[in-house]
N, C-alpha and C positions, 0 to 999 in steps of 0.2 A: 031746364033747371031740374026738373025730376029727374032727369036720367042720368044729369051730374051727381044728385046725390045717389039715387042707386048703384052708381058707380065707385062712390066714396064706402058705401057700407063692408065690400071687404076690407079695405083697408083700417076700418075703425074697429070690426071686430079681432083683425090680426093684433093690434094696436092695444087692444082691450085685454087680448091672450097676453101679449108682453108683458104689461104692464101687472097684472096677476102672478104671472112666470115671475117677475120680478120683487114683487113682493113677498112669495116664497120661499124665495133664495134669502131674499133679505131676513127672514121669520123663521128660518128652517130650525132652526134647534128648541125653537117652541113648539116644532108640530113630530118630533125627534124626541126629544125627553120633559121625563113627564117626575119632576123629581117631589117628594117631600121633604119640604123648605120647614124645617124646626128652629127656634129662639134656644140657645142653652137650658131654659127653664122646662122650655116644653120636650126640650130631650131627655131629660132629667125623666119628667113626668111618665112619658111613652118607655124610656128605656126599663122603669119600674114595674109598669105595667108589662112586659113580655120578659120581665127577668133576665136582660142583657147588661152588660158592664161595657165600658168604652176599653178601648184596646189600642195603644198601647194608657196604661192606666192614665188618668188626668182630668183635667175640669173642661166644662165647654166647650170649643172646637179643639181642644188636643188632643185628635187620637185619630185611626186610620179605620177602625174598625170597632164591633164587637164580638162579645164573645157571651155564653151563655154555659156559669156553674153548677153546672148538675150532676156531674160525679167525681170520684175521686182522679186527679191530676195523675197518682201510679196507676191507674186501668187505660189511661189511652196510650197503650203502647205500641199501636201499629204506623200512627204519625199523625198529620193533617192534613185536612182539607182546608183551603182557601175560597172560599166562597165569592161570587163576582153574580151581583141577583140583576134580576132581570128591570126593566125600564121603571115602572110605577112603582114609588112607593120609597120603602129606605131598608138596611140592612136589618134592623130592629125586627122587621117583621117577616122574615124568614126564619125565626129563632127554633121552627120546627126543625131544621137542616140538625140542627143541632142535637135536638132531640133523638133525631134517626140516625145521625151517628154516629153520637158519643156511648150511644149502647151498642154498637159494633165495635168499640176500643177505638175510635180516630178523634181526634182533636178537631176543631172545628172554628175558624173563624171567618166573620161574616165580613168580607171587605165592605168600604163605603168610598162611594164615589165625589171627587171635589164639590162642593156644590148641591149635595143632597144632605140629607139629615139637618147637624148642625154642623157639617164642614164648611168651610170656607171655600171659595175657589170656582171655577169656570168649566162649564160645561163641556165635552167636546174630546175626537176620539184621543188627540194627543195630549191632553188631559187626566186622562185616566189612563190610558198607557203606559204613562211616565209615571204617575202616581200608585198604581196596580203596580208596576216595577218594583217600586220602593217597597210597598209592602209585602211583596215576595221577599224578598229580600230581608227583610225585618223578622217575618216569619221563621225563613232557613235561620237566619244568626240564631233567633230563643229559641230556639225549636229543632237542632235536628234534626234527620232521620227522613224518611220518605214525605214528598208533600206530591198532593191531589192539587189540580188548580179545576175547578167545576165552576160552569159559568151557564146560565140560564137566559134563553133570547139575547136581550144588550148582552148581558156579560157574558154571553159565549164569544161573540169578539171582544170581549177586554180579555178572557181568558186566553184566548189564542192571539192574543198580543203580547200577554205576558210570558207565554210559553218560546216566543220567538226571543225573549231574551236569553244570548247564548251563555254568559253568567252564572243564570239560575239553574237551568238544568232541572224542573221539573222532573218526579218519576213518574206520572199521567197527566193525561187532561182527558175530561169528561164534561161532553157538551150537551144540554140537554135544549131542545127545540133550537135550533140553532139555523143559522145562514151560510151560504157561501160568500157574501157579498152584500153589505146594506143597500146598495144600489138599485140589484138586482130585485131585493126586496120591495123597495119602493115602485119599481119599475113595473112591475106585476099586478102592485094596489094602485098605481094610477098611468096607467097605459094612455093617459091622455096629456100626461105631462112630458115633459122631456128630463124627468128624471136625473139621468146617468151626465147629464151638462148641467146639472143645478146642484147635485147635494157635495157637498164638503167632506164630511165624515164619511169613511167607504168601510171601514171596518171588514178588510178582506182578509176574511182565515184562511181561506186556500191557500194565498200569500203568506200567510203570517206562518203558519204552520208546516210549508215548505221543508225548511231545517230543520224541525222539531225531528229525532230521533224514536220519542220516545210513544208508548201505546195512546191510542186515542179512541174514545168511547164516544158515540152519537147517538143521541136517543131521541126520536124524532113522537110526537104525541099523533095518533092515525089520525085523530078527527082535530087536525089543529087549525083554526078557523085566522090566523091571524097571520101564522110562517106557513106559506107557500111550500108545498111538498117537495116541489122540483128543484128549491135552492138550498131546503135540507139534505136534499138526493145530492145535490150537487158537491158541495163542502165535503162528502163523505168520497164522493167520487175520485175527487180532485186530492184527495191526500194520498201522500205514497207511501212504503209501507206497506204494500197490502198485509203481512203476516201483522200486523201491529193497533188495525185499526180494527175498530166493532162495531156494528150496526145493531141498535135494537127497537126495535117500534112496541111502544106501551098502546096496548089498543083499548079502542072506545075511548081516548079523552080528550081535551081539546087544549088549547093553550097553557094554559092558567092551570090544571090539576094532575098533569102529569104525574109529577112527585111523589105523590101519594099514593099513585099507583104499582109502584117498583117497591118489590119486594125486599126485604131484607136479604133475600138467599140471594138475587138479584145483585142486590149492593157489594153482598160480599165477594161475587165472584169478579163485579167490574172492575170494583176497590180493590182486588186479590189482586190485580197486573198491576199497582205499583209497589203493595207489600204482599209477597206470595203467601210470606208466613200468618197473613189474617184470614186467610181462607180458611 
């Protein structure tokens, strides 16, 4: 009888891996995005607070994004940037993007993903793909002229999702801490799972960015404790182009503070490959 059971405990702990492996898969977009969940009242509130307006104008969940007035609408002549922020948190509170570079002359809106802020809607990469789509697209019709699509950790694949629509035609993308492959990502923070057979969402720029024609900026943070070096290296690798793509490592900072670190001369030279004339 002991040695039936000791002979059962592999199979309870394989049993036990499933059954976790399982739960995983089944939970996977709660351990994936990490959004904030606002009531109309309390967007209201927060949006007051970091000085953002909803975009396209409206009450409640009608809008796609924000945007943040701080200078005159004839200085941002060189065009927009489309903002796509990274996992935590909501568009509201990137409003510094804004700051840095509506005093370089670029227009600046902060997208919002289904499901975050006070949006309505469902989590999930074809989700905001389709949804990023639209507001590209909404952008180019008000707006004219050169558009940036820049996208931060997540939204560096929503950006390079949205760069893949042939349509849009994007004049850059600019990807800061970024992936080759969410997979791959995961695959690295938990080398004890089986990853690449469990997540849904793959969010593959290399793929996505395939057909993108146009220049593409990677800026990977040196000390970045969260995106894996080798899958930033990777995405950068994997894009063709070589005359067209750009590598820049912001050093000493880690996930979260990159931004801050890049220069204005910096910006303008990146931001310069989609309107030459703002260099």
């Amino acid at each position: 009888m002991v040695l039936k059971t000791w002979q059962s405990l592999p199979l309870l702990a394989v049993g036990a891996y499933a059954v976790f492996c399982l739960a995983v898969c089944l939970r996977q977009n709660r351990l994936v995005y990490f959004p904030a969940r606002l009531t109309p009242a309390e967007a209201d509130a927060a949006f007051a607070f970091y000085r953002v307006e909803r975009w396209p104008a409206g009450s409640g969940a009608d809008y796609r994004a924000v945007v943040k007035r701080t200078v005159p609408e004839a200085s941002l002549t060189n065009g927009t940037i489309l903002v796509f922020h990274g996992n935590g948190g909501g568009a509201h509170e990137r409003e510094s993007f804004c700051d840095t570079f509506q005093k370089l002359g670029w227009r600046v809106v902060l997208a919002e993903y289904p499901g975050y802020g006070a949006r309505p809607g469902r989590w999930g990469e074809a989700s905001f793909r389709e949804d990023g789509r639209e507001t590209a697209r909404l952008v180019r019709q008000t707006w004219p002229g050169p558009l940036v699509l820049l996208g931060e950790s997540l939204g560096s694949g929503v950006a390079a999702s949205v760069a893949a629509d042939p349509d849009l035609k994007a004049d850059a993308v600019v990807l800061g801490t970024p992936w080759d492959n969410l997979a791959n990502v995961g695959a690295r923070h938990y080398p004890w799972l089986p990853v690449r057979l469990l997540i849904r969402d793959r969010y593959d720029s290399v793929a996505y960015l395939q057909g993108y024609p146009g220049p593409v900026t990677v800026l990977q943070a040196e000390d970045d404790e969260i995106m894996p070096a080798a899958c930033t290296r990777a995405l950068y690798d994997g894009l063709p182009h070589a005359d067209r793509k750009r590598w820049v490592t912001v050093p000493y900072v880690g996930h979260n503070e990159w931004f801050w670190q890049v220069t204005d001369e910096q910006w303008r030279e990146i931001l310069g490959r989609a309107a030459p004339s703002a260099r």
